[in-house]
N, C-alpha and C positions, 0 to 999 in steps of 0.2 A: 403574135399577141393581138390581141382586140378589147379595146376598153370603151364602153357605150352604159348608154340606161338603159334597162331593164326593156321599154316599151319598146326598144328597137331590135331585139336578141332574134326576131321571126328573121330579118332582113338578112341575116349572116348565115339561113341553112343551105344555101347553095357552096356557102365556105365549108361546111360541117354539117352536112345532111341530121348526125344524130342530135342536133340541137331540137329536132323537132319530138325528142321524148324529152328531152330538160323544158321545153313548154307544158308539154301534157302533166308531165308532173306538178310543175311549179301553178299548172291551172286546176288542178285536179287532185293532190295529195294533203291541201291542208296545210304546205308546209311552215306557213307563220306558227301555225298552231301546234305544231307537234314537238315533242319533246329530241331532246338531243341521242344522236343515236346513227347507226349504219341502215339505210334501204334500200330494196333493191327497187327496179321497174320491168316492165314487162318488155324490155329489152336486156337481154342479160350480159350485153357490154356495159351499160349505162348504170353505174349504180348511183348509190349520195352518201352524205353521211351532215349533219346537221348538230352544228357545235355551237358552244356559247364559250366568251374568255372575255377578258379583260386585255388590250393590246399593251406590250411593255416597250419599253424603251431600250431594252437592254440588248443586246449583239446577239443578231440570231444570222444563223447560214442564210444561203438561198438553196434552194432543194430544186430539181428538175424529175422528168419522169420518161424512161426511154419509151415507151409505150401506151402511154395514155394521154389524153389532153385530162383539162383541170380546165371546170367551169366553176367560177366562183363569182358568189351573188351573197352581198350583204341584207339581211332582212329587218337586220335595226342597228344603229349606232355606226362607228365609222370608224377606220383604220387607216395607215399608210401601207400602201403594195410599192414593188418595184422591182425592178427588171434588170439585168444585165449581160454582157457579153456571152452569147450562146458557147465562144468556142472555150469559155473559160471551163464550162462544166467538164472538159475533157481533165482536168485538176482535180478532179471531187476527190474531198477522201478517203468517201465512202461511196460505195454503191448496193442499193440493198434488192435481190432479182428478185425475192419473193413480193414483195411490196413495190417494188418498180420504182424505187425513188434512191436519188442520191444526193451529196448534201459538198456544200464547197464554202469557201466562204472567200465575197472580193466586194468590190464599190458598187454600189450601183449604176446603173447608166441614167436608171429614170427612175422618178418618186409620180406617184399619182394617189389621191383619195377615194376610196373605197365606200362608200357611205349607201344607206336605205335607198335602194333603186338604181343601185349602179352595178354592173356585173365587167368579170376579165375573164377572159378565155386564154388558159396558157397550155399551146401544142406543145407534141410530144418533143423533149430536147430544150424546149425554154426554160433558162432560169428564172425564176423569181421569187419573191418571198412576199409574206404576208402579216398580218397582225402585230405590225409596228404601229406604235402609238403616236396621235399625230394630237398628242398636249392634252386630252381629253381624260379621265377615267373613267369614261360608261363604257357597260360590256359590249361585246358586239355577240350578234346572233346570226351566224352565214349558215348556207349550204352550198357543199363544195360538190360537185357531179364528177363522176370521174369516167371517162369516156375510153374505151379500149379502141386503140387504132387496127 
């Protein structure tokens, strides 16, 4: 996992070479602007998809993904993310191969804030979860990238 501000996301592509289309995009697509929805990029591992909610308080899984990383970048308002025990996901109760995600649910290990300019990179196998509410009721506005390993 990697959690930084936005202004530093260049500095990690030797971690993850295709961060360098979640640049182009995020320099080049408009994405404050654009409305909620699935896109792709001219890499056709790299897709997005650009959501707006409201973060709740109430008991949600943590979800992993065997085969993709997950870059996630708040574009306004703020949330709780958090992380836990990789070898817990071998528990899930679910695992879904079309969509490459599976769902568990245990403690966290670590809480972090998610807010306007702050992005997390979660490789393929991490758990974590997102859009927990951290006291707040504004919406949040992310785009989550999804990276095929």
């Amino acid at each position: 996992m990697i959690f930084d501000i936005l202004g530093k996301l260049e500095m990690y592509i030797p971690v993850l070479p295709k961060l360098r289309t979640v640049i182009d995009a995020m320099d080049h697509d408009d994405v404050y602007d654009r409305e909620k929805g699935k896109y792709t990029t001219p890499d056709p591992d790299v897709t997005y998809e650009i959501t707006t909610y409201t973060p709740s308080s109430a008991a949600q899984p943590f979800v992993f993904h065997k085969h993709h990383t997950m870059v996630e970048i708040v574009l306004s308002g703020a949330e709780l993310m958090s992380t836990t025990w990789r070898e817990l996901k071998d528990e899930a109760l679910a695992y879904d191969k079309k969509t490459d995600t599976g769902v568990f649910t245990a403690e966290p290990l670590s809480v972090f804030q998610g807010a306007q300019g702050r992005f997390a990179v979660f490789f393929a196998g991490e758990p974590y979860k997102c859009g927990v509410s951290d006291g707040s009721t504004s919406p949040v506005k992310k785009i989550t990238f999804k990276i095929k390993d």
